[in-house]
C-alpha positions in Angstrom: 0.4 2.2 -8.7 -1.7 1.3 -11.8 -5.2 3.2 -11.9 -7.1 -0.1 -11.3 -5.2 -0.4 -7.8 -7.0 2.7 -6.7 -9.6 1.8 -7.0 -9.0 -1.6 -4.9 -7.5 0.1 -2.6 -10.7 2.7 -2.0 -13.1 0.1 -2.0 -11.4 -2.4 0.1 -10.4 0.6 2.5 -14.2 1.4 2.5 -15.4 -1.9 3.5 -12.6 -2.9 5.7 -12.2 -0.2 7.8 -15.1 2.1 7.1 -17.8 -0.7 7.0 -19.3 0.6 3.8 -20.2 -2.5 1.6 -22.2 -0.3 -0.6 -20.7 1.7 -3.7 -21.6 3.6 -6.5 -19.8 3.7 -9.8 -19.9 7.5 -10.2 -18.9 8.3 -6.9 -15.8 5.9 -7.0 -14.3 7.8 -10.2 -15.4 11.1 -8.8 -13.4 10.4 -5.6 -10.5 8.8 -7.8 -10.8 11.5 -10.4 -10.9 8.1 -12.8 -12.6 7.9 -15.8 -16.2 5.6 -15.5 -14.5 3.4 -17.8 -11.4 2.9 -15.7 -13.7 2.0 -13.2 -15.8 -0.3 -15.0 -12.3 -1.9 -16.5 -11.2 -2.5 -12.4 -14.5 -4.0 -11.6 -15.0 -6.5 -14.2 -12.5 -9.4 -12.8 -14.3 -9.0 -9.2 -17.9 -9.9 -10.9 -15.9 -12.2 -12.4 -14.9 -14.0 -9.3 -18.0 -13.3 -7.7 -16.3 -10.7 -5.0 -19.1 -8.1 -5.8 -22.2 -8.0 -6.7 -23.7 -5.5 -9.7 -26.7 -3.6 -9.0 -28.6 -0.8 -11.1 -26.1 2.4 -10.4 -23.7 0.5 -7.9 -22.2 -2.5 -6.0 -22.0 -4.4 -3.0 -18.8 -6.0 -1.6 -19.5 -9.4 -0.6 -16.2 -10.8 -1.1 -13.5 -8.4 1.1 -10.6 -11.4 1.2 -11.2 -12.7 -2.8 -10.7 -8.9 -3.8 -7.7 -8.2 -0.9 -6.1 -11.6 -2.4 -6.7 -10.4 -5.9 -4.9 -7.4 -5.4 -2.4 -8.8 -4.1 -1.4 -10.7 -7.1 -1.6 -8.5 -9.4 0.6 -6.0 -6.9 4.0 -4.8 -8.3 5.7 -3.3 -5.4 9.1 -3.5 -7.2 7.9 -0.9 -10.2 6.5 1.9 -7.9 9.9 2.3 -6.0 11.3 5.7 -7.1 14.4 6.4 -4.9 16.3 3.5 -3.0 19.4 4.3 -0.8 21.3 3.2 2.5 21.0 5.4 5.2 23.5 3.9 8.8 21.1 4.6 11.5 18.6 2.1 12.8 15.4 1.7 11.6 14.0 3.7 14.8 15.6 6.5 13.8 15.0 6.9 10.2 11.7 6.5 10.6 11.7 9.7 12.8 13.4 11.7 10.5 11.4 11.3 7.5 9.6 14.1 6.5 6.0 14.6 7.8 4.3 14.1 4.1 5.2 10.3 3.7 2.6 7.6 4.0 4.4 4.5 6.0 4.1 0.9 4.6 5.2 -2.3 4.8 7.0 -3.0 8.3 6.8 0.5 9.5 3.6 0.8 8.5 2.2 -1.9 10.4 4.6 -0.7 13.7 2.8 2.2 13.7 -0.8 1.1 12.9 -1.1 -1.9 15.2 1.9 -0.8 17.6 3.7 -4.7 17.4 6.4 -5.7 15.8 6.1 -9.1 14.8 10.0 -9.8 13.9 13.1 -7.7 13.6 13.2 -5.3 10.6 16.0 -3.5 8.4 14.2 -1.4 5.6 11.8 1.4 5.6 9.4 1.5 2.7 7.1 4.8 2.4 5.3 6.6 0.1 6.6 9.6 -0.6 8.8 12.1 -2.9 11.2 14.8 -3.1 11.0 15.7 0.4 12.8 12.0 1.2 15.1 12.5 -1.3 16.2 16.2 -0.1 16.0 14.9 3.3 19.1 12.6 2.5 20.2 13.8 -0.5 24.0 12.5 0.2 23.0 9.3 0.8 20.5 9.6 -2.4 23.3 11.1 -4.4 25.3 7.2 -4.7 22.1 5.6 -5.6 20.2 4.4 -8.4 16.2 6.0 -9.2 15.2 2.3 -9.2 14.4 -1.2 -7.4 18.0 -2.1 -8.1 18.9 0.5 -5.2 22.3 1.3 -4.6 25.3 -0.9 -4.4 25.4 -0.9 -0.9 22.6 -2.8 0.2 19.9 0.0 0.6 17.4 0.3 3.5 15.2 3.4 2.5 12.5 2.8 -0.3 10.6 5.7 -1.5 7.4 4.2 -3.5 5.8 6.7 -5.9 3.1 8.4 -4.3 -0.6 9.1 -5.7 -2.2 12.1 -4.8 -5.0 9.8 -2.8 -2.7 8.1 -0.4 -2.2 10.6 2.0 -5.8 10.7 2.5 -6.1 7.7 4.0 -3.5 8.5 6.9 0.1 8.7 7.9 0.2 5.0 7.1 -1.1 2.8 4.6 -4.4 1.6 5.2 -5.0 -2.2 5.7 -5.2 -3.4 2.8 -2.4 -1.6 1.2 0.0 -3.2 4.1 -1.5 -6.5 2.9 -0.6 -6.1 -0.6 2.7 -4.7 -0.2 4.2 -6.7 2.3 3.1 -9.8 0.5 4.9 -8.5 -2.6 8.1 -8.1 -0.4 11.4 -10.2 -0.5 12.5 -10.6 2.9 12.1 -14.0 5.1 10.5 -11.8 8.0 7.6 -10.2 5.7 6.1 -13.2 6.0 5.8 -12.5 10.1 4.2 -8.6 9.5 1.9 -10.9 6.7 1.1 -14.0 8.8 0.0 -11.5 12.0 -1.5 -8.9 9.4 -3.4 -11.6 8.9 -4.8 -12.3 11.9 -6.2 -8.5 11.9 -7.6 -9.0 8.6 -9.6 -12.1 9.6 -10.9 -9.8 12.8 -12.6 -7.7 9.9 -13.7 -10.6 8.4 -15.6 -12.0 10.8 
């Protein structure tokens, strides 16, 4: 992901599921190990839109689904995807066999986090890296280091993983799942979107 999404990410993370409105600049690119710039640079379209509000050293969230919506524009799932392949086993199952240092997203990720499954699913996206790859490396051998995937319509997406996502949890945290499965292609991420959204509004509230 681009720097500027970490810092989404962190924030929205901290007031969604952390209930902490209140941040400071310096502490955000400490965590992030950003520059205060960077940070500055990711803040300035949410005072734009009025999502937070400036004080003397720090912020306040006031705006959780303008900045979670703003995100999600600006969201490029496509470009983080490092390995793609087709694995034939059902989803079940190659979601038990990936190694223990991926971070779960999209439709696995919400399985796992909310335990529903709001349609029928084929693909497994996760953050991860090597470890995926070595874990099916025949499979990962035939196919492409990019979104095109492999020629055989592939079902395993390895998304390029920050040093910061795995400190969130063993799946993507809230907002991420928002962001990413509104970036996906397929008819039934609309389902994992239209009940994520449901949850989100909980938060909301």
């Amino acid at each position: 992901m681009k720097k500027l999404e970490l810092v989404y990410r962190h924030l929205l993370y901290g007031a969604m599921e952390k209930k902490n409105r209140e941040l400071t600049i310096s502490s955000l690119a400490k965590t992030l190990s950003l520059s205060l710039s960077t940070v500055h640079l990711a803040l300035k379209p949410l005072v734009r839109m009025n999502a937070i509000s400036m004080k003397l050293r720090g912020f306040t969230v006031i705006d959780l689904k303008k900045i979670l919506y703003y995100w999600a524009s600006v969201r490029n799932i496509e470009k983080d995807i490092v390995y793609a392949t087709r694995v034939e086993e059902p989803v079940t199952e190659i979601e038990k066999q990936m190694p223990d240092d991926v971070v779960f997203t999209a439709f696995s990720g919400y399985k796992f986090k909310f335990k529903d499954v709001p349609a029928d699913y084929s693909e497994v996206y996760v953050y991860g890296g090597e470890s995926v790859q070595k874990r099916w490396k025949k499979e990962m051998a035939g196919g492409n280091r990019s979104s095109g995937g492999t020629k055989n319509n592939p079902n395993v997406f390895v998304l390029q993983k920050d040093e910061l996502v795995g400190s969130y949890g063993k799946t993507a945290t809230i907002a991420q799942l928002f962001v990413d499965l509104w970036n996906l292609r397929q008819w039934y991420a609309k389902d994992f979107l239209t009940a994520l959204e449901v949850h989100v509004g909980r938060i909301l509230e």
